[in-house]
N, C-alpha and C positions, 0 to 999 in steps of 0.2 A: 504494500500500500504506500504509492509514493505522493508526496505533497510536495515533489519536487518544483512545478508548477503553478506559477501565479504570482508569492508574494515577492523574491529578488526578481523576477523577471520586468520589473515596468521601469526600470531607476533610466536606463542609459538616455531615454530621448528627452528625459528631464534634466536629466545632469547639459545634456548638449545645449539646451535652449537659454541653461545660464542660471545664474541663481535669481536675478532680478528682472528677465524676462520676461514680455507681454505682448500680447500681439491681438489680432480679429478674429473672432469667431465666424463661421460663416454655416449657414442652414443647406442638405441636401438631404438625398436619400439616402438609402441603405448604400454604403460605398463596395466597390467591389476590387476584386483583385487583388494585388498585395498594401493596397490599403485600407483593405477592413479587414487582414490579418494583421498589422501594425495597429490597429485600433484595439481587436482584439486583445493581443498579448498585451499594450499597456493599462488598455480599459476597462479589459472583462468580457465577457458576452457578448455579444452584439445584438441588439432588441430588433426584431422582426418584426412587421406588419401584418396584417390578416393574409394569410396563403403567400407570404414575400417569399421566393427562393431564397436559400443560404446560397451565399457564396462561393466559388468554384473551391474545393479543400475543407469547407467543412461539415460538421453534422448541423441538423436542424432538431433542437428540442422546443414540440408543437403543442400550446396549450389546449385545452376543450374551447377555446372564442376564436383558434386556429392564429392565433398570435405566438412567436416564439421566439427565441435567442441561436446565436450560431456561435457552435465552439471551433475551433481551426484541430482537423484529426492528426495524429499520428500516423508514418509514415510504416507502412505493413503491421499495422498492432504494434506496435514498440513505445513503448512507454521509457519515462525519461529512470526508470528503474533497470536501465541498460548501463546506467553508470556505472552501479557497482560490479557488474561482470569487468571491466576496465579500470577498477581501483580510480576512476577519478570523482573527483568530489562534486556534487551537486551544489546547486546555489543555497548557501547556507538558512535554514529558519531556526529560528529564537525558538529555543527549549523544544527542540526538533521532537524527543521522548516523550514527553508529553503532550505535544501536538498528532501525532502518531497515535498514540494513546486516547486520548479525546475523540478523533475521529473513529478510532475502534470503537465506542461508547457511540458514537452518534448513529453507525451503522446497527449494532446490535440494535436500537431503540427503532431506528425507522426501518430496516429490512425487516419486516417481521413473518412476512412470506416469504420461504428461500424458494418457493418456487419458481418466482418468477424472475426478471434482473435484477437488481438493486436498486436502480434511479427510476421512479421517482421516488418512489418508497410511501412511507406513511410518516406525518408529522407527529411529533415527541415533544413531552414538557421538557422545560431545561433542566428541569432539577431533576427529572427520572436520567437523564444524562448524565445529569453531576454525581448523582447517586449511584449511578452504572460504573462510572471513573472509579469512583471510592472505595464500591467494590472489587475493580481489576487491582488497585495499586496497594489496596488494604491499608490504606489510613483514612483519617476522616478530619485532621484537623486543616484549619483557615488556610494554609500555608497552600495548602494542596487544593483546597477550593480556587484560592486566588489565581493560580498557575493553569485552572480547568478554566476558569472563565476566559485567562486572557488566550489561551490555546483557544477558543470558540472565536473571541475575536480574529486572530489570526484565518480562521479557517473561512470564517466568514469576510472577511475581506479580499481573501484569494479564490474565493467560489466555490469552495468545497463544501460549506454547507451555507444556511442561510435561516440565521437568526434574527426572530420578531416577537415582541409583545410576550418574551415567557416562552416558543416555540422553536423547537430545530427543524428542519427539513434536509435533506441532502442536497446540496448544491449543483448545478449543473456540471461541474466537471466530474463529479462520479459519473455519468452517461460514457465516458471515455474510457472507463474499466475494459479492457480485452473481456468476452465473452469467456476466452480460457484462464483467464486469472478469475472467474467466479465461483468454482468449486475451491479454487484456496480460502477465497474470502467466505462460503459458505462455512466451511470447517472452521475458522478465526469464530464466526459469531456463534458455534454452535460449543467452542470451547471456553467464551468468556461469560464471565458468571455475573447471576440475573441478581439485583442486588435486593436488601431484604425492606422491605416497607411495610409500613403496616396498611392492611386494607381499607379501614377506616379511615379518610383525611377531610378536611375541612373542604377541599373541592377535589374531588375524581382527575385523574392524569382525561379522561376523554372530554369532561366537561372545559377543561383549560384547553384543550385541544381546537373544540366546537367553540368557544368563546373568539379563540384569536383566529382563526378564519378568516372571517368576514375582513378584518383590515387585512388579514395579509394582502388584500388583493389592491388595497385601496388608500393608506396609509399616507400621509406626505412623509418623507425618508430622515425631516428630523426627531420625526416623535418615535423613530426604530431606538431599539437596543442600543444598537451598532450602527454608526453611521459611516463615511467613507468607504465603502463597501466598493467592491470590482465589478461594477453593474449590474447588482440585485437590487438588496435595497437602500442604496442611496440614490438622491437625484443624480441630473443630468449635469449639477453644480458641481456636485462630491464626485462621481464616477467620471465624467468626462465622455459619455458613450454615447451622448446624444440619446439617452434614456428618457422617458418623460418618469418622475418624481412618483405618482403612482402607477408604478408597475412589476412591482413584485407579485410571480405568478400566483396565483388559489393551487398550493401545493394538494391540496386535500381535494381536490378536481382530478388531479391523475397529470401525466402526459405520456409522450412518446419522442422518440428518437427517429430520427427520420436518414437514411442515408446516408452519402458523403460519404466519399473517396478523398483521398489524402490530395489527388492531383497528379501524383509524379508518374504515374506508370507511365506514361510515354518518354520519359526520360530512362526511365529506369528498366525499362522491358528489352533495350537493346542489351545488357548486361546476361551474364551467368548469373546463378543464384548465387554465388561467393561474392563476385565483386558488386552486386545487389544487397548485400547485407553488409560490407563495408563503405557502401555510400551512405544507407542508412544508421547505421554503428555514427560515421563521422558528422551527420548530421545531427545527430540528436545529443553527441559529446560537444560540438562548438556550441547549440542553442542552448544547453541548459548546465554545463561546467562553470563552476566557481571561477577559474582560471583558465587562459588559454593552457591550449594541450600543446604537446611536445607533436610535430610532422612525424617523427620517425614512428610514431605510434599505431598510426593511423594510413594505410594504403592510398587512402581516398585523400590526404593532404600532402601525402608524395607526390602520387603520379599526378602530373600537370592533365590531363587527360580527366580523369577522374575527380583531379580539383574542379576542372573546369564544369562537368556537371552538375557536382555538389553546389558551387555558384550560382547555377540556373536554379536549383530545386529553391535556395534561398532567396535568390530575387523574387518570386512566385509567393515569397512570405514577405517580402519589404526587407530584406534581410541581404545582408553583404558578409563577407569574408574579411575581418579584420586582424594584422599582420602583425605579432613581434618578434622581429627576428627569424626563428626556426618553431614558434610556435605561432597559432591558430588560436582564432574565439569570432564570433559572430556579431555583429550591432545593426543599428536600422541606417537604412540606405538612407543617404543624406537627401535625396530628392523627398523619399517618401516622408522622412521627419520634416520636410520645408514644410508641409501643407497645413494649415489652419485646422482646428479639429473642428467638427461638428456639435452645434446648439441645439440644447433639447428646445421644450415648446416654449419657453420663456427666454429672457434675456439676463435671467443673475448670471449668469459665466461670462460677462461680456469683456474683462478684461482675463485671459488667460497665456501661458505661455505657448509658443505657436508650436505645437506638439501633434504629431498624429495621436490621438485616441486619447486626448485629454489628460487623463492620470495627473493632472495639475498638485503642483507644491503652492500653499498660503502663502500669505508672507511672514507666517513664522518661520515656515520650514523654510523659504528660501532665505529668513536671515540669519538662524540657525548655521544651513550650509553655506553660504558666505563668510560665518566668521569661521569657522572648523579651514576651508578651504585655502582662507588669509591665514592661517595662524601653524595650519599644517604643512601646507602647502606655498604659499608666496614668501613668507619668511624666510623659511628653511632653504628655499630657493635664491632666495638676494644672497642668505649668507653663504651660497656654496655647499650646499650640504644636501642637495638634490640635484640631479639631472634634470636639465633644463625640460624634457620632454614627457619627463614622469608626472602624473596626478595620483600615485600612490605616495604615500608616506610612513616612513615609521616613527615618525613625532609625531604623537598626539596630543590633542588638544583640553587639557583638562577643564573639569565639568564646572573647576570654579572659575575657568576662565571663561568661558559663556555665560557664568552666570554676570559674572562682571561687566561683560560688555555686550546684554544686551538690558531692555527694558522688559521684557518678558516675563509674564508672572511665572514661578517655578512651575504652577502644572502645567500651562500652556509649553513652556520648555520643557518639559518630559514629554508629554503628547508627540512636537515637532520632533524631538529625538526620535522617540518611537516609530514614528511614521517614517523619518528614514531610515532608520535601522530595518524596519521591514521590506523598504525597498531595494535598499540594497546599496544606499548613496552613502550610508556611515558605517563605520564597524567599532565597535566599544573594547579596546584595548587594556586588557591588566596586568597593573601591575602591584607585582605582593598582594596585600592582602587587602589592596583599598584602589578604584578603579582608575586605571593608568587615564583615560578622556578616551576620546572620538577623533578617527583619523577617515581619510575619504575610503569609502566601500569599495568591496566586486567590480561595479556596476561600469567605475570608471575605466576596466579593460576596455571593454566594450565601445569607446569613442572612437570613430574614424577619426581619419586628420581632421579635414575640415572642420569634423565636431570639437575636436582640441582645439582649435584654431578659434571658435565661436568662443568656447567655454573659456580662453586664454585673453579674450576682450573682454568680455563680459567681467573676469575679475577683477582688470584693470579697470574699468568705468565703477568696480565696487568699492575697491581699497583704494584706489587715488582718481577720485572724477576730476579733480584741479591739475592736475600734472600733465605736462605736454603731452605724455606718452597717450593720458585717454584726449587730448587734445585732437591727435593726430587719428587715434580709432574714428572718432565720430568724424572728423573730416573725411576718412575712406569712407564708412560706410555712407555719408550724406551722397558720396561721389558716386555710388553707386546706381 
């Protein structure tokens, strides 16, 4: 059961766009091609209209009003759980273990008929959840509640499940489960144990059930649980998908899965079945690897031949080959990130960063990652102590040093931590026995040049807007 999928994958076309960032929104339809797989991946789901096609690559999950979401498939059933067959490391999630763990709780609650698939399932109180957790882990205290709840948030903000009002559902990216990976997961829920309640409660698990319904369908997405969600239920403000605000499905209506083919066989049908499962193997290691991968590892990043397809399969996703050295990793195609993301039916999104598929940063989080940026990064760099060309760092930036220079109230600066730590734009460095600070995440392999090159203005116009140097920025770009 992988959660590989969702929460580091959205940071890079946000990092590109800058920390201070802004640009026009602009209204269309459903986009297609490797632009509503670039919306997908940093957005979430993609919201359908009544009977709309999905997009060429993915699946269509079809409400009962025949309205639905499109997920982007996996290339011959391969799940990004191909990583660990190649020892490389997935994009990292917070308390992975009990994220993990949580989601086995959510499936035991909402699969309740193994007969049939798994998604959509049946909707679950949270707390027969929490209490499912407590019995897999065999403790019961706060510590462990607190660590269940933020694992839910997590899962629900990457679309693995989808929490409301007191209710879990299973999220649209379980629909993506291999059909042969279901007899494993049947045996998972048949092995974890049903936890003990008393039958007697103040309201019934089914009465809490029938109660939250009705909003689930209909809800505006700040009075949810969980808000900034990956296109469930948050607006079209929070999600960035051009979602309308109430649109979280009536889980307890049912739905279906509707077709979708990956796209590539016609790339991939000229091949043997060896070097067919090393295009795939190295596709699915650059999209969703912590790190670039080493060439020699990988066939399909040797042979130029081979690279060159793997290329194709990625353009077809908005997706490019990014290069260091002798290793490989994947980011969005500079054309595809140029484009304006799509507004839902209102106009609150109207200033956002000009990002495919929204996943916008506040202006906490971008002042947040501006001073981490300046303090890890541009500093350590004047004083020689960085490669001019790197945005990783192993100076980090302590927690009292943010607090110091911003105005942000402490929770609001935990929130913006948090949010990018999920995405994959900070990582929290320790050291001994008291927290080293926040230096820049994953995410930042993943920049093309050109996106360096933005991301390399941008902090000039952050940390010195009086200085020739941003003098000289805004004179190029006015020039342009």
């Amino acid at each position: 059961m992988s959660t590989g999928e969702g929460q580091g994958l959205t940071g890079e076309e946000r990092a590109a766009a800058g920390p201070d960032a802004k640009g026009p929104v602009v209204r269309g339809p459903v986009p297609e091609g490797p632009v509503a797989h670039v919306r997908a991946r940093s957005g979430g789901p993609l919201p359908l209209g009544p009977g709309a096609p999905a997009p060429a690559g993915m699946i269509r999950l079809t409400w009962p009003d025949s309205t639905g979401q499109a997920l982007p498939v996996w290339p011959d059933g391969v799940t990004p759980a191909l990583l660990e067959e190649y020892q490389v490391a997935p994009a990292p999630v917070e308390r992975a273990g009990e994220t993990r763990r949580v989601l086995a709780a959510v499936l035991k609650c909402c699969w309740t008929d193994l007969s049939v698939d798994p998604w959509p399932g049946t909707p679950a109180p949270v707390e027969l959840v929490l209490d499912t957790y407590r019995a897999l882990i065999g403790r019961t205290d706060d510590l462990m509640r607190n660590w269940a709840v933020g694992a839910l948030r997590r899962l629900h903000d990457s679309a693995w499940v989808v929490v409301d009002d007191g209710v879990v559902v299973l999220g649209p990216r379980c629909a993506l489960w291999p059909v042969e990976a279901h007899a494993q997961l049947q045996e998972l829920v048949r092995r974890l144990p049903s936890p003990d309640r008393a039958e007697l409660t103040v309201v019934g698990d089914a009465d809490i059930v029938a109660a939250a319904m009705p909003t689930m369908s209909s809800m505006p997405a700040e009075s949810g649980e969980f808000v900034q969600s990956a296109g469930l239920a948050a607006s079209a403000e929070a999600a960035g998908s051009g979602m309308p605000a109430a649109s979280v499905p009536d889980a307890a209506a049912g739905g279906r899965a509707e077709g979708g083919g990956a796209g590539f066989d016609d790339l991939l049908g000229a091949y043997d079945e060896r070097r067919r499962a090393e295009l795939v193997a190295a596709y699915m290691v650059v999209e969703h690897a912590a790190e670039p991968v080493q060439e020699v590892r990988f066939a399909a990043l040797r042979d130029p031949a081979l690279r060159h397809t793997l290329s194709e399969m990625l353009a077809r996703r908005g997706r490019v080959l990014v290069q260091h050295r002798d290793r490989w990793i994947s980011g969005y195609d500079d054309a595809c990130a140029a484009i304006p993301a799509a507004s839902g039916p209102d106009d609150r999104a109207a200033e956002t960063p000009p990002s495919v598929g929204g996943g916008r940063l506040g202006v906490a989080e971008r002042a947040v990652l501006t001073l981490v940026l300046v303090h890890s990064v541009a500093i350590p760099r004047a004083e020689g102590l960085l490669p001019e060309d790197s945005w990783l760092s192993p100076h980090p930036t302590p927690a009292d040093e943010l607090r110091r220079h911003t105005q942000l109230p402490i929770g609001e600066l935990e929130a913006a931590l948090r949010t990018l730590r999920h995405a994959g734009l900070l990582a929290q460095v320790k050291a001994g026995e008291e927290a080293g600070g926040y230096v820049p995440g994953p995410q930042f392999h993943r920049l093309t040049p050109a996106a360096r090159r933005r991301l390399q203005e941008e902090l000039i116009l952050a940390a010195g807007p009086n200085t020739p140097l941003a003098a000289a920025v805004r004179a190029r770009r006015s020039a342009r």
